[in-house]
One Martini backbone bead per residue (centre of mass of N, CA, C, O) as a GRO file, in nm:
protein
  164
    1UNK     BB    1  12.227  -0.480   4.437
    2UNK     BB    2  12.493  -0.463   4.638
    3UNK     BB    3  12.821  -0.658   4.712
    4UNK     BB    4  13.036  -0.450   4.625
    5UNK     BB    5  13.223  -0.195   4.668
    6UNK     BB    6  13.428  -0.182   4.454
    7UNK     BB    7  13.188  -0.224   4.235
    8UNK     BB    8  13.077   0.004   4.289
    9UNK     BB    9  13.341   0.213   4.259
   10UNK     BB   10  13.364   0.157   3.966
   11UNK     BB   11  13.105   0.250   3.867
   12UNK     BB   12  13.102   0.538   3.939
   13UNK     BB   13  13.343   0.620   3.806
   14UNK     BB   14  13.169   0.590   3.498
   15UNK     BB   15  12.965   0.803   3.582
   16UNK     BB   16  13.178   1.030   3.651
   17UNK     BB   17  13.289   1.047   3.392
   18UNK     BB   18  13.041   1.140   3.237
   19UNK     BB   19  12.987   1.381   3.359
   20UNK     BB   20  13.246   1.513   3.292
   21UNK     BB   21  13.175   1.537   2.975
   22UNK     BB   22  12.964   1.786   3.048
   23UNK     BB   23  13.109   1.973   3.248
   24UNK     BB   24  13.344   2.027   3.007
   25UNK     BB   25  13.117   2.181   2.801
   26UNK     BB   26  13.103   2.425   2.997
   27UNK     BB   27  13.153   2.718   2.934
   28UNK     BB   28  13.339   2.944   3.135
   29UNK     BB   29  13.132   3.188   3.058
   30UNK     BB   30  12.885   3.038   3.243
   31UNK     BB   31  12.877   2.933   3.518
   32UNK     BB   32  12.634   3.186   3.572
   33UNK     BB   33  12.423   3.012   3.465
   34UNK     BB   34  12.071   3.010   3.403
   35UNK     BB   35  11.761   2.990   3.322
   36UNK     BB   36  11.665   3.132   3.564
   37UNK     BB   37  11.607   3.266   3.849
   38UNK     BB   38  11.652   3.039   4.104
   39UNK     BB   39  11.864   2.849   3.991
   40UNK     BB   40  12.088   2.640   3.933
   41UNK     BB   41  12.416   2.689   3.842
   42UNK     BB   42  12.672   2.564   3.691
   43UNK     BB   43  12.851   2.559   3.913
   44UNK     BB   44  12.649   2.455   4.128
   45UNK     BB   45  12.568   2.146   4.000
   46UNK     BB   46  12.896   2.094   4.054
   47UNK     BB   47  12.866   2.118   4.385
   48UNK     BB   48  12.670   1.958   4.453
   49UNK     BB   49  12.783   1.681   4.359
   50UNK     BB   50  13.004   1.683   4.531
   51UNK     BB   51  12.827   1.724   4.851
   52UNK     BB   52  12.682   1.512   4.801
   53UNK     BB   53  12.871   1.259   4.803
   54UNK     BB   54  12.968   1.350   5.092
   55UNK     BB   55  12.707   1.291   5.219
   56UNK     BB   56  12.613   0.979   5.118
   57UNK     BB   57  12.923   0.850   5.216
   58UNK     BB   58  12.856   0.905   5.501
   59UNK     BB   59  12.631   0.759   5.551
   60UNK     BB   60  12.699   0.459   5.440
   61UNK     BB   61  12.958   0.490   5.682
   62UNK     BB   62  12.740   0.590   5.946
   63UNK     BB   63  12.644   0.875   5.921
   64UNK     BB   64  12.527   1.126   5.909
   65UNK     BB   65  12.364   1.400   5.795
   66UNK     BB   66  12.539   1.626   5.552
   67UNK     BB   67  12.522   1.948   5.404
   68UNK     BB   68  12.723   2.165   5.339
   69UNK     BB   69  12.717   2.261   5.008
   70UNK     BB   70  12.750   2.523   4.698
   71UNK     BB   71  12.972   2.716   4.737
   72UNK     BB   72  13.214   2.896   4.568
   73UNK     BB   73  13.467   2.838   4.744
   74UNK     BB   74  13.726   2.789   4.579
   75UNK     BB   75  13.500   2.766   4.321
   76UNK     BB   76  13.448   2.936   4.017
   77UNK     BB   77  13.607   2.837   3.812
   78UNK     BB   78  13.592   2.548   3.630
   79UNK     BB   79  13.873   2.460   3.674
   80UNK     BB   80  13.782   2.451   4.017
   81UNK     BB   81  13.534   2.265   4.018
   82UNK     BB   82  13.647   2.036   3.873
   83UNK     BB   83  13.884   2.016   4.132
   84UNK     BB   84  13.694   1.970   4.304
   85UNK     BB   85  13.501   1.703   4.244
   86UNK     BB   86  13.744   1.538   4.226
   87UNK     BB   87  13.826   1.544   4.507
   88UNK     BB   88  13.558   1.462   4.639
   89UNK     BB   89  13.594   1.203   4.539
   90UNK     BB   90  13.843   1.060   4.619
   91UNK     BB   91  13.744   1.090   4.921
   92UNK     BB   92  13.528   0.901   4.901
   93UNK     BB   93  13.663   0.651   4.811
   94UNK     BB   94  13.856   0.602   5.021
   95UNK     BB   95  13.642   0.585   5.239
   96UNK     BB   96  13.505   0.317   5.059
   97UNK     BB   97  13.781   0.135   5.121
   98UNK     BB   98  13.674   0.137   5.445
   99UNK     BB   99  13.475  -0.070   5.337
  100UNK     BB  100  13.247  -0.322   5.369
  101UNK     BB  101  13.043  -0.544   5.255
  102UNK     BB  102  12.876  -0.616   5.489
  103UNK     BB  103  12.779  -0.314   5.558
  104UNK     BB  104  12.586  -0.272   5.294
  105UNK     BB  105  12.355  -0.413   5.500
  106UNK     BB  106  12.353  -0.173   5.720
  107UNK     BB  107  12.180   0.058   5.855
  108UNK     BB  108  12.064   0.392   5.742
  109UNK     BB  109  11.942   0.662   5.790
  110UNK     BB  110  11.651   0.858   5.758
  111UNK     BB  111  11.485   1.144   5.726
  112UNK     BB  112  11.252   0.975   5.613
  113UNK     BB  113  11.177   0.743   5.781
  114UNK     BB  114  11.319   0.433   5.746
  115UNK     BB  115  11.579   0.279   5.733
  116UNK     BB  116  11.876   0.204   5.505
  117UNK     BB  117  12.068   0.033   5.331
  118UNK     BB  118  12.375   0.176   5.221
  119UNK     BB  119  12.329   0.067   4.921
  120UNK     BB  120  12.086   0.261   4.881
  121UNK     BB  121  12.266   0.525   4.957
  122UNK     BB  122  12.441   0.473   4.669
  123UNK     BB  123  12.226   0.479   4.463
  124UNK     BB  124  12.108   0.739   4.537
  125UNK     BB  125  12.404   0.881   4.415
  126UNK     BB  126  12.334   0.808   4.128
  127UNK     BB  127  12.091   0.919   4.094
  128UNK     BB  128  12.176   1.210   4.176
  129UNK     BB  129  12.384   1.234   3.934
  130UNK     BB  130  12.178   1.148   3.671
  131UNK     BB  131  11.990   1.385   3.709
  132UNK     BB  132  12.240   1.627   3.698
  133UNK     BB  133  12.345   1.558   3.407
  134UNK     BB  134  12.092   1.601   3.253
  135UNK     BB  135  12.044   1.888   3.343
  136UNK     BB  136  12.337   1.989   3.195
  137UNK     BB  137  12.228   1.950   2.943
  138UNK     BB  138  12.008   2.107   2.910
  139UNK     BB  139  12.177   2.365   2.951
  140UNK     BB  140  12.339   2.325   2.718
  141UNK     BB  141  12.115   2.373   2.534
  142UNK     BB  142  11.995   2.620   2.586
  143UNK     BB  143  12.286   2.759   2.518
  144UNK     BB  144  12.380   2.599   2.229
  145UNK     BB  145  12.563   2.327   2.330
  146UNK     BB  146  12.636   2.038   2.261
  147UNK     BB  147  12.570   1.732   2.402
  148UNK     BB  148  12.715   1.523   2.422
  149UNK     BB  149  12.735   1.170   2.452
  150UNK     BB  150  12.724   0.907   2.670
  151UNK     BB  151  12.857   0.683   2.400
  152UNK     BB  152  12.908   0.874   2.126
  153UNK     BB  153  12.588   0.833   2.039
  154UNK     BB  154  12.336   0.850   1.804
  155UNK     BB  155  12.078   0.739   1.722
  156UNK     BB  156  12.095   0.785   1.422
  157UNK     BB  157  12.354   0.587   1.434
  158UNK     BB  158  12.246   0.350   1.505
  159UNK     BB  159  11.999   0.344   1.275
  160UNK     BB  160  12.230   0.299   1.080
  161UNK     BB  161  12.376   0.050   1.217
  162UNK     BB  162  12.114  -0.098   1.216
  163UNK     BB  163  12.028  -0.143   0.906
  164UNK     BB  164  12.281  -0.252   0.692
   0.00000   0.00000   0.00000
């Protein structure tokens, strides 16, 4: 459960760097690769973070549900879409911070079933960031490219670090 705006966006912010080292990892001329037809492509699935955010973030503020899209207008290469996805936080963040601690608490629509509190679909903004991070790992492993650590460390590093 969160208790605090503030420390929600913040944890977030954490979240969302570790995505972009990730997404920074992206070769420039793969932006249009995906596994097969028909899958978003890597440009795609940096456009639909940043869209997927200010949809979640609107919800969270009493808003309807609304999802832009992922098309490329304005975002086609890397570092484009990169300051796409960035802009679109700062945008989210900023709304986040005329929320208060106790909105937290109030219910907010939910496209099926019951509403729920702001904070449940803060969370699940964090949980489909880290779904769609994971999936750019894949993608960049399928690519041949060595994905990040998210923390540094290899497993091996681990137990190499721990065992002596």
């Amino acid at each position: 459960m969160i208790h605090s705006v503030q420390h929600f966006v913040s944890y977030f912010a954490g979240v969302r760097r570790r995505t972009l080292n990730y997404v920074r990892a992206i070769p420039a001329d793969q932006m249009d690769w995906s596994p097969k037809p028909g899958e978003l492509t890597c440009g795609d699935l940096i456009r639909h973070l940043a869209a997927a955010e200010r949809m979640f973030t609107t919800v969270a503020l009493g808003g309807a549900w609304h999802y832009r899209g992922h098309d490329s207008v304005g975002a086609r290469t890397l570092e484009e879409t990169i300051a796409h996805l960035e802009s679109a936080h700062a945008e989210a963040t900023a709304a986040l911070a005329k929320m208060s601690d106790a909105d937290l608490e109030e219910p907010r629509p939910s496209l099926q079933g019951p509403p729920a509190k702001a904070w449940r679909w803060l969370m699940a903004m964090t949980e489909h960031e880290v779904h769609h991070r994971s999936q750019i790992a894949t993608y960049l492993a399928l690519m041949g490219v060595e994905p990040p650590q998210i923390y540094g460390l290899k497993i091996e590093d681990i137990i190499a670090l721990t065992t002596t």
